[in-house]
N, C-alpha and C positions, 0 to 999 in steps of 0.2 A: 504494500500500500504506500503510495506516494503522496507526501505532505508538500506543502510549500517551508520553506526554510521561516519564514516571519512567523509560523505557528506551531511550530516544535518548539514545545517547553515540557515543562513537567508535566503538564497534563497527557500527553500524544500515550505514553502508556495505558493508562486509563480507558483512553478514547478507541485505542487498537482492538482491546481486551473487548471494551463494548462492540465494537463492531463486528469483530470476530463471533464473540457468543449469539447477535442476533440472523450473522451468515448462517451459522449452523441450525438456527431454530425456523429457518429462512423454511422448511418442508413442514414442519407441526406447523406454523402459522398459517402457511397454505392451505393444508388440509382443513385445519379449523373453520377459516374463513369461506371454504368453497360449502362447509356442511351449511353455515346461516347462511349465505346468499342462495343454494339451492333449495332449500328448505321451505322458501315461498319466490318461486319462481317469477321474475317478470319479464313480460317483451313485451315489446312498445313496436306497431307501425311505424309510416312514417305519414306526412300531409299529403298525399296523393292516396289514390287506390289502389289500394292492396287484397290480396288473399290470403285469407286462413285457412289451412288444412289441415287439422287435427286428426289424429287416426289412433287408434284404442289398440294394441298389440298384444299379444301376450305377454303371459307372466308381468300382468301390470302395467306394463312400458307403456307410455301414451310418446307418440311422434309430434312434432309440429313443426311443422312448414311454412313457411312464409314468402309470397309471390310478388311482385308487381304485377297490378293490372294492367296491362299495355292495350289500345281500344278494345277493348271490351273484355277480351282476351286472357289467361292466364298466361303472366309472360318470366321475367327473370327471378330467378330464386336468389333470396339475398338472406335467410336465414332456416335453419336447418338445427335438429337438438333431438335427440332421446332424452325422457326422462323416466328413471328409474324409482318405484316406491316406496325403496329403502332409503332414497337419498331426495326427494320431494314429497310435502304432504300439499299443495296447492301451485298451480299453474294461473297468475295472473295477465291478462291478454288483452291491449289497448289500442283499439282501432284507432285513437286520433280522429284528424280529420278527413273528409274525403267518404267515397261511396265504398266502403268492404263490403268482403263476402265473407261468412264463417261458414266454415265446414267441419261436422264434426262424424265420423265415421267411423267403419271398425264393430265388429260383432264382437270383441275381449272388453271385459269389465277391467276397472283400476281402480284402485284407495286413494290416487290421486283425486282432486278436486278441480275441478276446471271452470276460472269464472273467465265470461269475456264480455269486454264492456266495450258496446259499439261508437262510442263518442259521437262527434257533430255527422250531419248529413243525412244520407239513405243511405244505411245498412242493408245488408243480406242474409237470412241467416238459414243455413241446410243444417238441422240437428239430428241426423238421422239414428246416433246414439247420445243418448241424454242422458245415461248413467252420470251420476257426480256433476253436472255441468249449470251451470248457474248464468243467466244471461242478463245485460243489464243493459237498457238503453233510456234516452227522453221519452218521455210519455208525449210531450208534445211535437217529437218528429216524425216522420216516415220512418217507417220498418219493412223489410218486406221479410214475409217468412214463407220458405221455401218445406222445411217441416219444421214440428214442433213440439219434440222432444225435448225432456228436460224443463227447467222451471226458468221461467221467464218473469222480470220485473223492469216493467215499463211506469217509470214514472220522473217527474223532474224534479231530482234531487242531486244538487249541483257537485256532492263530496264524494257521491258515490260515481258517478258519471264522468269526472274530471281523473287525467291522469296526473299524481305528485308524485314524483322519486321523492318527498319527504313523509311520503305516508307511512305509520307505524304499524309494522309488520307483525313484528316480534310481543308477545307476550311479558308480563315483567309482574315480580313479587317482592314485596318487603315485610320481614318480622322483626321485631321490636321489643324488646324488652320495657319495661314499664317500673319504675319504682316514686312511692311516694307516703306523707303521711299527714295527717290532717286528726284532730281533736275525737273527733266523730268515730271516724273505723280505724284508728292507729296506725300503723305500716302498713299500708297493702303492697303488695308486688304480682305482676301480671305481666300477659305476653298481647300484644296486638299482633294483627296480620293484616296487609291488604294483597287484595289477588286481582291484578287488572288482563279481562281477557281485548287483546284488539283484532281487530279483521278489516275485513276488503267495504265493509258498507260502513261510509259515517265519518265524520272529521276526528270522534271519538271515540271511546272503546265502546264493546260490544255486551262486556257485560263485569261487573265489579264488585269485590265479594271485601265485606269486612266483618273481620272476628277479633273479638276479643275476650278474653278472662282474668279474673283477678281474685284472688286470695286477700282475705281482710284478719291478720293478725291477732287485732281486739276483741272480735267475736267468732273467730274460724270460720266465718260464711265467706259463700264464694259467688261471685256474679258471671253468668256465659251472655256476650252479647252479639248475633248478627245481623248484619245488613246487607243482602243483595239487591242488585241493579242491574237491569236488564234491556240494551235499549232498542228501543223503535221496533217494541210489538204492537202499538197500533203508529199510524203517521205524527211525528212530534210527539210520540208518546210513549214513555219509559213504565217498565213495571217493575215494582222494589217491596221488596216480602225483610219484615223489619222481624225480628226472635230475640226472646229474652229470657232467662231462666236467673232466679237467685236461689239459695240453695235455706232448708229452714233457721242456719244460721244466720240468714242478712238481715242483718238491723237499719230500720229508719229513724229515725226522731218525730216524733210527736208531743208537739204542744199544746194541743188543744182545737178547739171549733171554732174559734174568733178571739178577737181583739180582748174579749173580756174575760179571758183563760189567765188565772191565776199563776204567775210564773211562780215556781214554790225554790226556782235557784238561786231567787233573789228576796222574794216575796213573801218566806215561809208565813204559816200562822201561826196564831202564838202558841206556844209551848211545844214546836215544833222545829225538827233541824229543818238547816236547808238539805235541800236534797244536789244531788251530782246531776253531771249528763247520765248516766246509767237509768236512771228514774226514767227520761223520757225515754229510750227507745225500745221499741218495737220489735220483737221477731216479725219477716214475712220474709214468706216462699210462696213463689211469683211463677205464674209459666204465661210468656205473651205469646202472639204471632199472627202479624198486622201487616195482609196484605194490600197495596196502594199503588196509583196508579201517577203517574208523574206525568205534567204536561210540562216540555220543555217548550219556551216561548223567545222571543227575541233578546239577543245581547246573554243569553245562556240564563234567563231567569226560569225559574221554576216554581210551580203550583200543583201542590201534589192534596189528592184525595185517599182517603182510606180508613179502613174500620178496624178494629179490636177486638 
């Protein structure tokens, strides 16, 4: 390795050493790297017409072929790919602009998933096999459908229909530890979780899990608490199923029915002690589970309905 003379110092050892140990990891990175990118496949058209050829193969393989349309014509092939179902679980497929054709064929089923989103103009779409295949276009444009296999959703939803290389693919989790302590329940210490699933419809995820529990010290009760979210099972409209269990050790505080409730911690009568927090609280063992229905509205406000 060749340095310039101005930047040989004490450092260049260091710098070699680095450089060297990431030559060598130069193949695990690779591999790494090729498992997340094929993992949720994408190819993109381009602004002219083009052809899509999809073909279903054995043992899983789905093919895809990518043409220029030349008048009218199926003309130069300018992409070409096996994908195999140990090494992709979705194929996502972006007309762009201009007039496509999808073709989706082949008598072999796949575990593969295959969405194709026909962007601006008149689309074409042959679904002669519609195993796994998912279609997405404007509601308010031309389609023509040649067959119609497989599930189709025509409508004008601008996140799902747009193509973004920054759209989030991948899946993500975080657990958390939890420590605290407060008068009332003493030390409690607990774990949070959140579970964000993302996909191919929506500017945002698809559906999002939050758990928690926690352990209270002072009285050994314990609280379980979840919330899932799930979105756009009706149009702009989320559904989120709320759970809650406390165990018969969870204590609340209770002071009374109103303003005119005798605090006895400050207040005793006469010839009586004062009493502690202990005095007011409550055992209760609690089972919720409150289903609701979320309408997301403009600028991401939400108005949510539901029962208990």
């Amino acid at each position: 390795m060749y340095l310039p003379e101005e930047v040989r110092d004490e450092t260049i050892t260091i710098l070699k050493k680095k450089l060297q140990g990431r030559r060598e990891s130069l193949q695990t990175i690779a591999d790494s790297y090729f498992k997340i990118v094929n993992k949720y496949a994408t190819i993109r058209g381009t602004d002219k017409d083009d052809y899509f050829e999809i073909e279903r193969l054995p043992n899983g393989i789905t093919s895809v072929k990518v043409f220029r349309i030349i008048k009218g014509e199926k003309g130069t092939l300018f992409f070409e790919r096996l994908y195999k179902p140990n090494e992709t679980k979705e194929i996502w497929i972006f007309g762009l602009d201009d007039d496509d054709y999808f073709e989706v064929k082949g008598i072999a089923s796949s575990k593969i998933r295959l969405r194709l989103s026909g962007g601006q103009n008149v689309d074409t779409y042959n679904i002669v096999n519609g195993s796994k295949t998912d279609v997405y276009d404007y509601k308010s444009k031309t389609s023509k459908i040649e067959s119609k296999k497989g599930t189709f959703q025509f409508r004008d939803y601008y996140f799902t229909n747009i193509y973004d290389y920054k759209k989030i693919k991948y899946n993500s989790r975080a657990i958390v530890p939890e420590i605290g302590f407060n008068p009332d329940d003493g030390f409690k210490f607990g774990v949070g979780g959140l579970f964000l699933r993302n996909g191919f419809e929506g500017e945002n995820f698809v559906s999002k899990h939050k758990l928690s529990a926690f352990f209270f010290f002072a009285t050994n009760g314990f609280d379980l608490d979840y919330f899932g979210e799930f979105a756009d099972v009706f149009k702009n409209v989320n559904l989120g199923i709320h759970s809650n269990f406390t165990s018969p050790n969870y204590t609340i505080n209770f002071f009374g029915y109103g303003n005119s409730t005798v605090d006895l911690s400050v207040d005793p009568n006469p010839g009586e002690e004062e009493k502690d927090l202990d005095y007011n609280r409550v055992r209760k063992s609690s089972f919720l589970i409150s289903p609701l229905l979320i309408r997301i509205g403009e600028y991401s406000s939400k108005l949510s309905f539901g029962v208990n």
